[in-house]
N, C-alpha and C positions, 0 to 999 in steps of 0.2 A: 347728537342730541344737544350738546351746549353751543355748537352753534348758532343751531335754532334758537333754543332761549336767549344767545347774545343777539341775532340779528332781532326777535323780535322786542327785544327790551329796547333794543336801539329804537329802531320804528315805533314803538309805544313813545318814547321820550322826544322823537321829533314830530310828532303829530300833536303830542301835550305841549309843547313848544309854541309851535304856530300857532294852536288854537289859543291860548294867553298872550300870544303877543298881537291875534288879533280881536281880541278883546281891548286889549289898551290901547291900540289906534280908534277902536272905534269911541271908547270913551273920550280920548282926546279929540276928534274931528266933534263931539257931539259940545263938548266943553269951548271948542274955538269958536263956534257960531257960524262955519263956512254957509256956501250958498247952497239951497237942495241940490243943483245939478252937478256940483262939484261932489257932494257925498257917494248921492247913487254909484258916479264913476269907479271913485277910488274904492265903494264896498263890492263893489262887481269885482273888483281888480284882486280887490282880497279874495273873496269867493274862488276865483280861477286859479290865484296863486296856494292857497288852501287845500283845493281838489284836486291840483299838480302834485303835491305833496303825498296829502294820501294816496293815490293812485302811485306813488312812485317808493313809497313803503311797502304798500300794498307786495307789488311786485317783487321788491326786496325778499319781504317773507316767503314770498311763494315759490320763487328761483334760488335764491342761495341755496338752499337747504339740500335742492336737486343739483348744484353744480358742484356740491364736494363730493357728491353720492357719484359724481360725472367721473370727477378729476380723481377722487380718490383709490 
């Protein structure tokens, strides 16, 4: 059981992570005045790197839990 609630605190705090620090890139790309087609790229880039993240929490929470139930 404290597994669980360590892996998923962990996954709550890297998911709260990315999503503020991409917040402050996008504030910063909006603040530097780049060109539209350089935004779009790099907030695409974010988005995929974002959805890699949760998806890979995601997974976290949902295997750990069953691989010490495995191994133990």
């Amino acid at each position: 059981m404290n597994s669980t609630k360590l892996s998923s605190g962990f996954a709550e705090a890297l998911v709260q992570q990315e999503v503020q620090r991409s917040a402050v890139m996008e504030k910063c790309r909006q603040a530097s005045g780049n060109n539209k087609k350089r935004q779009t790229a790099m907030f695409k880039h974010s988005k995929v790197r974002q959805a890699g993240l949760i998806l890979f929490a995601t997974t976290l929470l949902l295997i750990l839990p069953n691989l010490t139930k495995v191994i133990g």
